[in-house]
TORLOMI-735704 format. One record per residue (C-alpha): residue number from 0; residue in one letter; x, y, z. Coordinates in nm, 3 decimals. Layout:
<torlums>
i->NUM&aa->A&east->X&north->Y&up->Z
...
</torlums>
This chain:
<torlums>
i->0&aa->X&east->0.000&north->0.000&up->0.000
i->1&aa->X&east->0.097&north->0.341&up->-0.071
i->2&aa->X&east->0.107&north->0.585&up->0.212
i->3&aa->X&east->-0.146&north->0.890&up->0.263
i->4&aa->X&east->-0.035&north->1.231&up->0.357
i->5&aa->X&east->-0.346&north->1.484&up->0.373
i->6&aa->X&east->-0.268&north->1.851&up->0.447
i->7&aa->X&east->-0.484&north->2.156&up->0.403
i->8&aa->X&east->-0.349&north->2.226&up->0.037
i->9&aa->X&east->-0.289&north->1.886&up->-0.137
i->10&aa->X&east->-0.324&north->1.506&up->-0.028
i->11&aa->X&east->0.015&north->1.336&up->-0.132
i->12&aa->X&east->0.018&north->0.957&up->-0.201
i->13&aa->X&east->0.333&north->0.812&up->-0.160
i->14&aa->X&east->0.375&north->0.488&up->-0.370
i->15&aa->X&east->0.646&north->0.167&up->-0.216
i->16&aa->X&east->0.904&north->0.070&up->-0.353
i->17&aa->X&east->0.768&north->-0.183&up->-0.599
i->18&aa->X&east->0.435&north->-0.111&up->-0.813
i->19&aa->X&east->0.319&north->-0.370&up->-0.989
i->20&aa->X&east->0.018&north->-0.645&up->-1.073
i->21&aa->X&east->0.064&north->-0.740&up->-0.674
i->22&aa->X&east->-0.096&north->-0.401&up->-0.575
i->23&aa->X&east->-0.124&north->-0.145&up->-0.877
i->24&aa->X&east->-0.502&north->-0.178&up->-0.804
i->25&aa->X&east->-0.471&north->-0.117&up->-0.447
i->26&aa->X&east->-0.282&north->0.195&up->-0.536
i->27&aa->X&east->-0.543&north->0.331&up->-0.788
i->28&aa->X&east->-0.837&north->0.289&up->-0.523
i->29&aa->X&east->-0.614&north->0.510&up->-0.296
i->30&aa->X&east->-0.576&north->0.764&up->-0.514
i->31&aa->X&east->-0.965&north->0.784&up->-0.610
i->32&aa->X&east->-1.033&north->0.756&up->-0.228
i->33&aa->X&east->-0.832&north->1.071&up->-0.155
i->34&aa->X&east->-1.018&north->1.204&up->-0.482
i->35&aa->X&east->-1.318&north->1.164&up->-0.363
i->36&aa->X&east->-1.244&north->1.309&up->-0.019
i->37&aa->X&east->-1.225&north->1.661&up->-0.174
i->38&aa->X&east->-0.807&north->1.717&up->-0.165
i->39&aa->X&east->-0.803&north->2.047&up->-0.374
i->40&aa->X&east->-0.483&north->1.906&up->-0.535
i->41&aa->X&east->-0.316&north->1.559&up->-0.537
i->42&aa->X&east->0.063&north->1.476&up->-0.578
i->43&aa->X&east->0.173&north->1.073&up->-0.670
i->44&aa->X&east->0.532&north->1.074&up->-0.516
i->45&aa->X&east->0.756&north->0.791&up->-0.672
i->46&aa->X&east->1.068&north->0.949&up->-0.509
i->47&aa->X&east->1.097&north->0.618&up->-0.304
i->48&aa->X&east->0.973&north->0.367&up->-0.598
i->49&aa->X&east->1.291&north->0.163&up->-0.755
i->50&aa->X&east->1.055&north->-0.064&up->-0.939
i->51&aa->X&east->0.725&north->0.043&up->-1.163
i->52&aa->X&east->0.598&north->-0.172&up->-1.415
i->53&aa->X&east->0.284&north->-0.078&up->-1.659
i->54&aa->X&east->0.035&north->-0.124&up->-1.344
i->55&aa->X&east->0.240&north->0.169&up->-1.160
i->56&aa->X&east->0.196&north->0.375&up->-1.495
i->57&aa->X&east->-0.192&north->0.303&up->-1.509
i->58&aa->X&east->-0.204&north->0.396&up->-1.122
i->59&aa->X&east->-0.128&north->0.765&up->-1.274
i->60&aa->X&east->-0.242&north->0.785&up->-1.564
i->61&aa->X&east->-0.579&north->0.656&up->-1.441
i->62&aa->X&east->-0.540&north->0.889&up->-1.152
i->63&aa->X&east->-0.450&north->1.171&up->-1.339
i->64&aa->X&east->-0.759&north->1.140&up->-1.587
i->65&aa->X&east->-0.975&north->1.100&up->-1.267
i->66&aa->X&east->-0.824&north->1.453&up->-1.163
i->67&aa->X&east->-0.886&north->1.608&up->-1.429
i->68&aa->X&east->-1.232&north->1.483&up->-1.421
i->69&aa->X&east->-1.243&north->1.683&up->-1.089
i->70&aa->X&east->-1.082&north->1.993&up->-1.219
i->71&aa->X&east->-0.825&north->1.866&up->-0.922
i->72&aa->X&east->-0.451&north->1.966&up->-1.062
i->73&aa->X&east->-0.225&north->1.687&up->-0.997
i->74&aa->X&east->0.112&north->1.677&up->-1.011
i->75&aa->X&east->0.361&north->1.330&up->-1.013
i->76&aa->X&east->0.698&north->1.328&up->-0.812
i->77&aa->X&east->1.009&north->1.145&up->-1.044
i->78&aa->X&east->1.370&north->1.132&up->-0.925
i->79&aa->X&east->1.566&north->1.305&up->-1.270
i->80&aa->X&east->1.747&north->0.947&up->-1.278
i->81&aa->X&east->1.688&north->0.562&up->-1.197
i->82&aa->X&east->1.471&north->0.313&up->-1.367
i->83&aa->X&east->1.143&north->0.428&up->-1.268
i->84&aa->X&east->1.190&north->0.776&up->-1.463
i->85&aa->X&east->1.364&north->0.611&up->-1.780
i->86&aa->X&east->1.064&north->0.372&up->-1.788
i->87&aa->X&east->0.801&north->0.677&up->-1.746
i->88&aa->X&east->0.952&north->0.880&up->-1.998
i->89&aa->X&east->1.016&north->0.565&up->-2.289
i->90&aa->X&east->0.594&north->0.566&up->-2.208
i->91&aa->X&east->0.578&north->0.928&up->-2.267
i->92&aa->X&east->0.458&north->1.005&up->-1.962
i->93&aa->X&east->0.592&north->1.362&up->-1.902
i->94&aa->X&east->0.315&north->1.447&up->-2.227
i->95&aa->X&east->0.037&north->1.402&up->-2.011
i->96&aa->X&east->0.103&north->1.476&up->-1.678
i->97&aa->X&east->0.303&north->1.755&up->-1.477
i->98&aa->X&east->0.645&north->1.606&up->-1.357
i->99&aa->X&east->0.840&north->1.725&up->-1.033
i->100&aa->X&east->1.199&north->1.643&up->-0.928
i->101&aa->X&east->1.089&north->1.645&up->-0.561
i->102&aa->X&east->0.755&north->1.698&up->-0.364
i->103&aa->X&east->0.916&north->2.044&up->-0.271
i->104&aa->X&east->0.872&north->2.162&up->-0.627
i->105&aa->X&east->0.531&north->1.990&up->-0.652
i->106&aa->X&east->0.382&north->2.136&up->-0.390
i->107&aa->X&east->0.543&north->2.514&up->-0.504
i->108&aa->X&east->0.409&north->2.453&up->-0.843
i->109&aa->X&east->0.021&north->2.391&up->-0.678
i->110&aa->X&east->0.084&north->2.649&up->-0.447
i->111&aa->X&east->0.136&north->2.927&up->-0.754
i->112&aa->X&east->-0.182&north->2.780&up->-0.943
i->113&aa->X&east->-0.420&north->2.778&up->-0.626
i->114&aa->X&east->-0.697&north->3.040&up->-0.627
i->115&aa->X&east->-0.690&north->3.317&up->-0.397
</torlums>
């Protein structure tokens, strides 16, 4: 299971260090869980994640289309280097969702988008 961080601003779901058939769709019920609980913005961090096979990219891209569904802005969390980020971007990922080096820059980005 991923782990759940809700603040006032965003809920951030952390995802282990393996994503795969095992619990991809354990993942993806989290995310639409903290969807559905109203988080005015939702960050996928895969800063800890050394292993993400095509379930881990349907967990986002799923999520993300659920987002924007919502009119939630969502943002996803990739280390520049390791497997998990040469995998997402041979997918093409970075074309349809917004990609962070860290959750500091994530939550900065949402931060400068949020109404006031």
């Amino acid at each position: 299971m991923a782990r759940v961080e809700i603040t006032r601003t965003c809920g951030t779901l952390t995802f282990p260090a393996e994503v795969d058939l095992s619990n991809g769709d354990a993942i993806l019920r989290q995310a639409e869980r903290l969807l559905a609980s109203g988080t005015p913005a939702l960050i996928l961090d895969l800063t800890g994640c050394t292993f993400c096979d095509s379930n881990g990219l349907n967990v986002i891209t799923r999520s993300q289309m659920r987002a924007t569904e919502m009119g939630v802005p969502m943002w996803v969390v990739l280390p520049p280097r390791g497997i998990v980020r040469r995998v997402s971007d041979v997918a093409g990922l970075q074309r349809r969702v917004a990609i962070a080096p860290d959750v500091a820059t994530a939550r900065e980005a949402l931060a400068s988008t949020a109404p006031r």
